[in-house]
C-alpha distance (Angstrom), angle and dihedral (degrees) to the residues before:
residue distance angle dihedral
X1 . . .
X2 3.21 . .
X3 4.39 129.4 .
X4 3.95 101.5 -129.9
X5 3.47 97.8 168.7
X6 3.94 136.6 68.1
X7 4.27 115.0 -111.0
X8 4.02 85.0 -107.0
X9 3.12 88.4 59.5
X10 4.01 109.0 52.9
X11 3.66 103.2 84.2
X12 3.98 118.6 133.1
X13 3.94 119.4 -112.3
X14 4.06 85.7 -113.8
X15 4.12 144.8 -20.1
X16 3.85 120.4 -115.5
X17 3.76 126.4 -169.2
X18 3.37 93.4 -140.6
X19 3.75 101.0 48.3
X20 4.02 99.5 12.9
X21 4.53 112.3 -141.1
X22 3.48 114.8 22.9
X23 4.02 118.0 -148.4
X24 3.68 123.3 -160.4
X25 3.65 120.0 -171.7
X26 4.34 114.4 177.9
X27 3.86 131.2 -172.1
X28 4.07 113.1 -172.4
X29 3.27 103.9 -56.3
X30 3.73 109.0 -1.0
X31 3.48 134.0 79.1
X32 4.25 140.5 -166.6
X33 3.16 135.4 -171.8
X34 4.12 121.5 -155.5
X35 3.72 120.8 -173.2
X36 3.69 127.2 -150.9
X37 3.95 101.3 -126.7
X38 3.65 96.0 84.6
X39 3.52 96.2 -22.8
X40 3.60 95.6 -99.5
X41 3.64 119.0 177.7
X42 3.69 99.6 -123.7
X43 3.93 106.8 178.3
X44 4.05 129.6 5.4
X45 3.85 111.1 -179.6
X46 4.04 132.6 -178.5
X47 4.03 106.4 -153.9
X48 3.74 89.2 -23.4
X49 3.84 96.3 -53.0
X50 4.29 106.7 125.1
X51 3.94 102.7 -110.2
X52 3.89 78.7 -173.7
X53 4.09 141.2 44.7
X54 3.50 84.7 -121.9
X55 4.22 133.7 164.7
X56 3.80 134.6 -121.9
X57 3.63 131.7 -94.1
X58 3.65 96.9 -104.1
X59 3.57 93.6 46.8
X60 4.24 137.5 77.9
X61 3.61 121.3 -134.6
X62 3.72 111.2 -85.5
X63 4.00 110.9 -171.8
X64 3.84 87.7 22.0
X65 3.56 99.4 -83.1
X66 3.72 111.4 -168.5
X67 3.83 99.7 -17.6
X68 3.75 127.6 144.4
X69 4.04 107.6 -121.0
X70 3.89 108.5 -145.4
X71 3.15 144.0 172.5
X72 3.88 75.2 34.1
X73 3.69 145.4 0.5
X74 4.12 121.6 -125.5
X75 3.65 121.2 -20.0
X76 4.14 126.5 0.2
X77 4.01 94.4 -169.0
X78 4.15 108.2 -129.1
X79 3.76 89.1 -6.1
X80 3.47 93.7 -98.8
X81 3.51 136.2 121.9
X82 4.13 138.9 137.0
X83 3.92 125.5 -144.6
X84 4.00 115.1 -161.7
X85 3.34 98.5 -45.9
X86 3.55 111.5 -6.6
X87 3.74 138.0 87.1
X88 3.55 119.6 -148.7
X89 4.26 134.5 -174.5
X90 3.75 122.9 -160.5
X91 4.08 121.8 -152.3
X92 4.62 98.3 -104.2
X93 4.22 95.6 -119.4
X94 3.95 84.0 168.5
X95 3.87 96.5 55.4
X96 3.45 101.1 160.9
X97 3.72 85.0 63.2
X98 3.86 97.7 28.8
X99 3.45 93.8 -122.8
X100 4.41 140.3 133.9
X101 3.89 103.5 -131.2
X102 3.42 131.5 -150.6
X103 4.12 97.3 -21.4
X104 3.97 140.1 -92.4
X105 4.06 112.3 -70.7
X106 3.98 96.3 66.0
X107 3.76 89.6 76.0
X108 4.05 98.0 37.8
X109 3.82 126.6 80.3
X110 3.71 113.4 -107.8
X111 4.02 126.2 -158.0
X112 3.92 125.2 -104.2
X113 4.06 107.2 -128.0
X114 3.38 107.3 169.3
X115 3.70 134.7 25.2
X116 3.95 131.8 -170.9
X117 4.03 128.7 146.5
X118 3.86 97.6 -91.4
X119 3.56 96.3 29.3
X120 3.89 160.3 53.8
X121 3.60 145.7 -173.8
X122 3.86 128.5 -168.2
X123 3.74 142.7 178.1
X124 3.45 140.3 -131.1
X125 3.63 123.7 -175.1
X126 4.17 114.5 -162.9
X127 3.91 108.5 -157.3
X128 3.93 109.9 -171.3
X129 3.55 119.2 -82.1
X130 4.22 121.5 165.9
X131 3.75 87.5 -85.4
X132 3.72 95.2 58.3
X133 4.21 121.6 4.0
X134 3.54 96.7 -161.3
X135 3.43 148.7 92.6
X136 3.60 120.0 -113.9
X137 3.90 139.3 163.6
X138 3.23 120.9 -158.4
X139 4.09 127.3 -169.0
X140 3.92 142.4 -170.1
X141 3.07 146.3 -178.0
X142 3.93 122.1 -177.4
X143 4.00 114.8 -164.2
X144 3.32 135.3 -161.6
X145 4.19 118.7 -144.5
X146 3.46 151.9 143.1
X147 3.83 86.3 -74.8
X148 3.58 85.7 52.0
X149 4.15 119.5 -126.1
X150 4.05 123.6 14.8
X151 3.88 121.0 168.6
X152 3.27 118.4 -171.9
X153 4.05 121.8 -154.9
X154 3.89 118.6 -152.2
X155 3.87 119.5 -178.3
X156 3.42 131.3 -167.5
X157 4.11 138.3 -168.6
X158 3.70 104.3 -137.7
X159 3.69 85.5 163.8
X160 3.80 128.8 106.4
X161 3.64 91.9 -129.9
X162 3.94 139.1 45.4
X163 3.94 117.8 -80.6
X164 3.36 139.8 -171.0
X165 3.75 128.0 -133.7
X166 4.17 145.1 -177.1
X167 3.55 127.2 -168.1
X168 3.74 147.8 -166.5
X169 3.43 159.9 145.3
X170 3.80 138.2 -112.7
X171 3.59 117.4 -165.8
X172 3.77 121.8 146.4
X173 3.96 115.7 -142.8
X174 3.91 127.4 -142.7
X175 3.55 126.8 -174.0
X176 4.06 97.4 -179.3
X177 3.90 99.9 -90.4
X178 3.31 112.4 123.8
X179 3.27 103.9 -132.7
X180 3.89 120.7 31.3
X181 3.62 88.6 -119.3
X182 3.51 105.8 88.3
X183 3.92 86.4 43.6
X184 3.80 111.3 122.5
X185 3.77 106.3 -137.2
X186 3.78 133.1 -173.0
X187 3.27 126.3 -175.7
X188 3.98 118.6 179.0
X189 4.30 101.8 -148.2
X190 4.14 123.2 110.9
X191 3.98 90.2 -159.6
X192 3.30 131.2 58.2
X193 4.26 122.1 -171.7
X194 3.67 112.6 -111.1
X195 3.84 115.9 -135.2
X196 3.87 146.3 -154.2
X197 3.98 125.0 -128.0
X198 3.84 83.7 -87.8
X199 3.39 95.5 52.9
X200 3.54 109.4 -112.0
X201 3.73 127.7 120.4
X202 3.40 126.5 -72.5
X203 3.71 97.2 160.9
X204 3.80 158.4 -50.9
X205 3.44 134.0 -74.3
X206 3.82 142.7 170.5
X207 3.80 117.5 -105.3
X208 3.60 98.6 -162.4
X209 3.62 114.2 132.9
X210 3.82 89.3 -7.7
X211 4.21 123.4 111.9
X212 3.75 86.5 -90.9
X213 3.98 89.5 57.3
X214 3.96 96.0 119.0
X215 3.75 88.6 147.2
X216 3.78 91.5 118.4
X217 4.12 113.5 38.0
X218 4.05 108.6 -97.4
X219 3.67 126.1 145.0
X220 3.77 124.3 -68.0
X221 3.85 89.2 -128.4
X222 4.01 119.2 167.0
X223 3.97 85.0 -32.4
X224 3.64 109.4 133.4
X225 3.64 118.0 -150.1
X226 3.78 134.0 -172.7
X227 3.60 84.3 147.4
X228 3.99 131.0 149.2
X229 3.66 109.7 -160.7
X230 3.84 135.6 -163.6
X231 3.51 144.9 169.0
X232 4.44 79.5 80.7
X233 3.88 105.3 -165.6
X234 4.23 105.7 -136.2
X235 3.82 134.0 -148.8
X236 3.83 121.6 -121.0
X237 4.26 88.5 -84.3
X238 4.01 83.7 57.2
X239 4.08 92.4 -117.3
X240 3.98 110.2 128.9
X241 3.49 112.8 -136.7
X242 4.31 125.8 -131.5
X243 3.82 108.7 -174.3
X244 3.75 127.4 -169.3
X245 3.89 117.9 178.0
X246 3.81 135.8 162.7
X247 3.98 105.7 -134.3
X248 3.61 90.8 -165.0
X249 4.19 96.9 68.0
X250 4.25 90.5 15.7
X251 4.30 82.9 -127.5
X252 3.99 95.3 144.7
X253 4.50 138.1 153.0
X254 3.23 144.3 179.0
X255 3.71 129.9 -121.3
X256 4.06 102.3 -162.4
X257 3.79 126.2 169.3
X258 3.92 129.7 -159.3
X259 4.37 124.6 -120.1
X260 3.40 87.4 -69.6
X261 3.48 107.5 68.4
X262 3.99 108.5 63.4
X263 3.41 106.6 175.5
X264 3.53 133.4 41.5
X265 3.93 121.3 -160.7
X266 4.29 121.5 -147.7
X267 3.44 123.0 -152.5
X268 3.72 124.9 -176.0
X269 3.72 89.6 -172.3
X270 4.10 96.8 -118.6
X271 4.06 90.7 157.8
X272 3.47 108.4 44.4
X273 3.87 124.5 98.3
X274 3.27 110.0 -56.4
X275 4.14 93.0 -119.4
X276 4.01 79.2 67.6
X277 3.13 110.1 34.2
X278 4.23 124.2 127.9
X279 3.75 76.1 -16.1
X280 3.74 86.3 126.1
X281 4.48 134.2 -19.1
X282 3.56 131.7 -104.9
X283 3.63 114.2 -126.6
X284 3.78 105.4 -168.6
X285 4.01 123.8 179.5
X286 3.76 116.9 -150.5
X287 3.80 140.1 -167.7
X288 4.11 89.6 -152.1
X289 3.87 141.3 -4.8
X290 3.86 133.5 -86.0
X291 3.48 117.9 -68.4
X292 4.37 83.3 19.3
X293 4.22 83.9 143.9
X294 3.96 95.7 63.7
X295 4.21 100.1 30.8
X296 3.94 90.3 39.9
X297 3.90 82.0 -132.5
X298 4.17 104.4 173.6
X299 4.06 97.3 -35.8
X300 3.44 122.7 169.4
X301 3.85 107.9 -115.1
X302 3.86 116.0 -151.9
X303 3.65 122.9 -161.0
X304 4.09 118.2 -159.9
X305 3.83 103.2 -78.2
X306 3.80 87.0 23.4
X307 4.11 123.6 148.7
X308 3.47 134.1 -170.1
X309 3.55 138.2 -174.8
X310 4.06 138.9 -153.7
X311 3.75 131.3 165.9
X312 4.18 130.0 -170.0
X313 3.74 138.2 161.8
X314 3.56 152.6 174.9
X315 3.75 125.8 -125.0
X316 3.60 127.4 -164.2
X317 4.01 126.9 -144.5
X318 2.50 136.0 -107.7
X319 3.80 97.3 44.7
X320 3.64 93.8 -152.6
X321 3.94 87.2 63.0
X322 3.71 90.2 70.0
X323 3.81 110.5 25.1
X324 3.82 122.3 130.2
X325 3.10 149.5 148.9
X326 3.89 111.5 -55.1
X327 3.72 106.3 -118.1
């Protein structure tokens, strides 16, 4: 991730309250905006048409919109877990179902590292706490291109011990409709992950020629989806492919997500205020499942000195809506 700019020059667009420095990063015709307090990708436009669901300067993101979930993705069931030899307890932010959701960076201000016109990289160091006692660094760097937005996650063990870690992504797509019903979504995964009343996996069944068969693109309809999905089918580059277009206007993208990220969680929004809700679908890549922490389910296992490396995106269509010159 590399520092393009001079010192002088790294100063964000504005400062919120609610979300502290704001960084915006452009390519031609598009536009993002990523905020400091967890840095959540607020707003990502194409010629002034929302790419993303996204929130308002002055506000914080309510329903997770555009955060990065980390130490985990989704639901940690009680908050508790133990790795080797160590117990840990998570704060319950889902009381009603006495769960930790969606991990500990979203609400903490990260560092900007690295600064150019179309893009930005920051830094977030997690020091132990009760919820998670270990060390981890976490990096991105979100890019804007001719094939429109790639972030790329870097994570480091700057521990001196082994850790464990999860991580997602929570952005909520909008083609224009105004309700997500008349949507067309597909979504290229034969399993889906069974869950509990709480929301944690119970498990794993085949969606083919079920409701949660998105497999070929059809509209979203009155499905309701909280839905993580596996089994993701990949193109020839090994990237696996969610697409979400409006057939009445032809605006369209595609969310795709590299090896790492195995699972990909859809959410139609059914719970959220009712101003917001199926007003637009969550389309969140993940490393692991719910509840990954206490079943050990596909975490990432750090050793000291330890890296890893993930990389997603979103691409608008048509291509020719967004092309530019390559910087």
């Amino acid at each position: 991730m590399t520092n393009r700019s001079r010192p002088e020059d790294q100063r964000p667009a504005e400062t919120t309250v609610a979300t502290g420095d704001q960084w915006v990063i452009g390519h031609g015709e598009q536009r993002a905006i990523i905020c400091e307090v967890g840095a959540t990708l607020r707003a990502f436009t194409v010629a002034g048409e929302p790419v993303l669901d996204g929130f308002g300067a002055d506000e914080w993101s309510h329903g997770s919109r555009g955060q990065v979930l980390a130490p985990w993705p989704n639901r940690l069931g009680d908050g508790c877990y133990s790795f080797e030899d160590v117990s840990a307890q998570a704060a319950l932010d889902e009381i009603e179902h006495r769960n930790a959701i969606h991990g500990l960076v979203r609400w903490l201000p990260w560092r900007m590292s690295g600064c150019a016109q179309n893009c930005v990289s920051m830094t977030c160091d997690l020091r132990p706490s009760p919820g998670y006692p270990f060390s981890l660094r976490l990096s991105l760097e979100y890019r804007l291109g001719r094939d429109g937005l790639t972030v790329t996650a870097d994570a480091e063990n700057v521990g001196n011990g082994s850790l464990p870690f999860g991580l997602g992504f929570h952005p909520y797509l909008t083609v224009g409709t105004a309700v997500i019903d008349e949507a067309h979504l597909r979504v290229p995964a034969g399993r889906r992950l069974v869950t509990d009343e709480r929301g944690l996996p119970v498990g794993m069944a085949a969606v083919t020629s079920t409701g949660f068969d998105f497999g070929t693109s059809r509209a979203v309809g009155s499905t309701r989806l909280d839905t993580a999905y596996a089994g993701l089918t990949r193109d020839r580059t090994g990237r696996a492919c969610v697409e979400l277009d409006n057939p009445a206007t032809g605006r369209g993208m595609t969310l795709w997500m590299d090896e790492r990220f195995n699972y990909v969680m859809v959410y139609t929004g059914d719970t959220l205020p009712e101003a917001n809700r199926r007003r637009s679908v969550a389309v969140e890549p993940m490393t692991c499942p719910p509840d990954a922490l206490r079943s050990g389910t596909d975490l990432v296992v750090l050793p000291p000195a330890g890296r890893w490396s993930g990389t997603w995106g979103i691409t608008p269509r048509p291509t020719d809506a967004i092309a530019g010159s390559t910087p």
